[in-house]
C-alpha positions as CSV (number, residue, x, y, z in Angstrom):
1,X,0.0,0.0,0.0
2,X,1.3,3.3,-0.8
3,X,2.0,5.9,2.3
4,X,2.6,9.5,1.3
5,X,5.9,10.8,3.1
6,X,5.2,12.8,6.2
7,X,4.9,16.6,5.6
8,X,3.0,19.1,3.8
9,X,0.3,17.7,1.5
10,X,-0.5,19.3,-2.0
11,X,-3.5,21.2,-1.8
12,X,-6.6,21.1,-4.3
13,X,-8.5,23.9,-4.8
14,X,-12.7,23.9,-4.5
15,X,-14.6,21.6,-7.2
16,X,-15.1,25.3,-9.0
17,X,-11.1,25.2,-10.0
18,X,-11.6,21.7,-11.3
19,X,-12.1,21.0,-15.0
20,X,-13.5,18.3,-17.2
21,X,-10.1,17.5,-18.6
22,X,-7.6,19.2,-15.6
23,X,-7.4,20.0,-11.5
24,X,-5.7,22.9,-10.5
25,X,-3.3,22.0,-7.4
26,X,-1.1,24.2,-4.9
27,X,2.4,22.2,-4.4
28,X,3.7,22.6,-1.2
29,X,7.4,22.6,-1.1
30,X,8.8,20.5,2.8
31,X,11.9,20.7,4.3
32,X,15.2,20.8,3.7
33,X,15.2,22.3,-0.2
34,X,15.8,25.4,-1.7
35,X,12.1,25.8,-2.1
36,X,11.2,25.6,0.8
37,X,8.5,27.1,2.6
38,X,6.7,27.6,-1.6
39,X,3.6,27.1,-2.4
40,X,3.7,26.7,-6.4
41,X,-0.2,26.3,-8.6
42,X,0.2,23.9,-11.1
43,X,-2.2,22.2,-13.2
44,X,-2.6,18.6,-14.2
45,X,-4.2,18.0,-17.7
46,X,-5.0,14.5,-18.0
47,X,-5.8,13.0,-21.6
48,X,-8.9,11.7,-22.6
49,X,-7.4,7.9,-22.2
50,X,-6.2,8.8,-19.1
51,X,-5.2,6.3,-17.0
52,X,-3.6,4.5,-19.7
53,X,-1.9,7.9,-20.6
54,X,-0.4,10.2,-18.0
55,X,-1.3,13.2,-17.5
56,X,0.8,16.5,-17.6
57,X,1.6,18.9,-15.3
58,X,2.4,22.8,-15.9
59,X,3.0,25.0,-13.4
60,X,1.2,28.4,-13.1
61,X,3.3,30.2,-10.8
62,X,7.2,30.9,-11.5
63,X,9.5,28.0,-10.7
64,X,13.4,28.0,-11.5
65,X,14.2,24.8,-11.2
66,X,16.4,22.2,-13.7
67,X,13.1,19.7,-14.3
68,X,10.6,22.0,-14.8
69,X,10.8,24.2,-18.5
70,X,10.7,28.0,-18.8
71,X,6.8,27.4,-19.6
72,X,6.1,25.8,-16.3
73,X,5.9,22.1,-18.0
74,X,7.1,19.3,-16.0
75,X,9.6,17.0,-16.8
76,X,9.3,13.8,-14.4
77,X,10.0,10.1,-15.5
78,X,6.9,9.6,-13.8
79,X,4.9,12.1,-16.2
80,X,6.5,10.2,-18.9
81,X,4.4,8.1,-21.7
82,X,4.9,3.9,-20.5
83,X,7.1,1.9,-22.4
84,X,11.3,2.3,-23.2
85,X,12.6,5.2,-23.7
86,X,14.0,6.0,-27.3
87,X,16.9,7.8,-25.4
88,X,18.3,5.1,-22.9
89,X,18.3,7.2,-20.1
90,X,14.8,6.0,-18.2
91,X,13.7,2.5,-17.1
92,X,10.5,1.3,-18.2
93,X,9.4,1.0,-14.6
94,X,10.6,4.4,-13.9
95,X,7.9,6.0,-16.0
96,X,3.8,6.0,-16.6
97,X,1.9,3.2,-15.2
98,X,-1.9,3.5,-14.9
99,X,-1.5,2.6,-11.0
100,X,-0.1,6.0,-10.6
101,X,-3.1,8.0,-9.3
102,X,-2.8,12.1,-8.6
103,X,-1.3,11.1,-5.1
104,X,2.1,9.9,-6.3
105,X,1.9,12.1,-9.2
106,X,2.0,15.0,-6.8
107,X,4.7,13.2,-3.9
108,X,6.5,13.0,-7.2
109,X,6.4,16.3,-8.1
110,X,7.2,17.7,-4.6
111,X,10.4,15.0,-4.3
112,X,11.6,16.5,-7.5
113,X,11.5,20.3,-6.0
114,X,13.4,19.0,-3.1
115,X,16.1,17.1,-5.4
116,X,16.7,18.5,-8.8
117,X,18.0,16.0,-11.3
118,X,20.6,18.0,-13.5
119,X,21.7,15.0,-15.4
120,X,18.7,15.1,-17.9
121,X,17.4,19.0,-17.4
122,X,14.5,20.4,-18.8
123,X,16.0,23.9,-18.4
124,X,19.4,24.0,-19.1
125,X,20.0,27.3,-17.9
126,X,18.5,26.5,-14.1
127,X,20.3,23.2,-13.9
128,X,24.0,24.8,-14.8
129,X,23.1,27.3,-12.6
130,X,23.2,24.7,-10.1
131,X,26.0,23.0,-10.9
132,X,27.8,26.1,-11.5
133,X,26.6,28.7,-8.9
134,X,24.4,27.0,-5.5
135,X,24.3,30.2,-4.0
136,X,23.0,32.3,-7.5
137,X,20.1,28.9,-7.7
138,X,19.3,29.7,-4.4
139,X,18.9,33.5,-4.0
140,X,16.5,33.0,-7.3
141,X,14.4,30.3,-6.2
142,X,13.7,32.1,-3.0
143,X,12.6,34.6,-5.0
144,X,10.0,32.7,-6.9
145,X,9.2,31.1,-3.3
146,X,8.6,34.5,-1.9
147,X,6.3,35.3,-4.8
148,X,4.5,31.9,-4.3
149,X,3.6,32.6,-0.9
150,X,2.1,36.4,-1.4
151,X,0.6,34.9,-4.4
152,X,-1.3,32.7,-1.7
C-alpha cells in the first residue's frame, strides 16, 4: 500500500477550479530544499485515455528549477508516456503506469523540488546554474518562493 511521506500535503483547490479534462493543485514545497517554505499552482491535464496515458503537469506560478521548463511544463520520468525510452536514459518502470493516481503524481512532483535531477534537465540554464553557482540557484528560487507565498 502506498504511504505519502510525512509533511506538507498538495493542496486542491474547490470543485469550482476543477475541470473536465484538468485540476488545479497548490504544491507545497517541505523541508530541507531550496524551495522551501513555496507554495507553487500547477495544473494537471489529463488526456482523454487517461489512465492508460499520463497526465501533464504545468506550473502556473514561477519555478526556476532544472526539471521544470521555462513554460512551467514538468519533466518527471513519472509524467513520462509507458514503455522504453527512445533515449536510454529511463527504465520502463521508472515512467507511466496506470496505477499512478494524482497522489504519487504530486509526492513526485514535490520530491523533485526537493532534489533536482541536472543530469537530464528540462531547463538547461537553471540546472547549470546549479551545478555552476548554488548560492545564485538559491537567491533566485527564493525569490519565486517568496512570490509563491504572497501569491497565496
Amino acid at each position: 500500500m502506498f504511504r505519502a511521506p510525512p509533511g506538507p500535503r498538495p493542496r486542491h483547490h474547490p470543485p469550482r477550479a476543477r475541470t473536465h479534462d484538468g485540476a488545479h493543485a497548490t504544491t507545497p514545497t517541505p523541508p530541507p530544499s531550496c524551495s522551501e517554505g513555496g507554495f507553487f499552482n500547477a495544473i494537471l491535464t489529463f488526456p482523454p485515455d487517461y489512465p492508460q496515458s499520463p497526465p501533464s503537469c504545468r506550473f502556473t506560478s514561477q519555478v526556476w528549477h532544472p526539471n521544470v521548463y521555462k513554460d512551467g511544463r514538468v519533466c518527471i520520468s513519472i509524467l513520462h508516456t509507458a514503455g522504453d525510452d527512445p533515449h536510454g536514459y529511463e527504465a520502463a518502470s521508472e515512467r507511466w503506469s496506470p496505477v499512478h493516481t494524482v497522489e504519487t503524481i504530486m509526492v513526485s512532483i514535490i520530491s523533485m523540488l526537493s532534489s533536482p535531477n541536472d543530469e537530464s534537465p528540462a531547463n538547461v540554464d537553471a540546472a547549470k546554474e546549479w551545478r555552476e553557482d548554488r548560492d545564485g540557484f538559491k537567491k533566485r528560487v527564493g525569490r519565486c518562493v517568496r512570490r509563491s507565498q504572497e501569491d497565496m
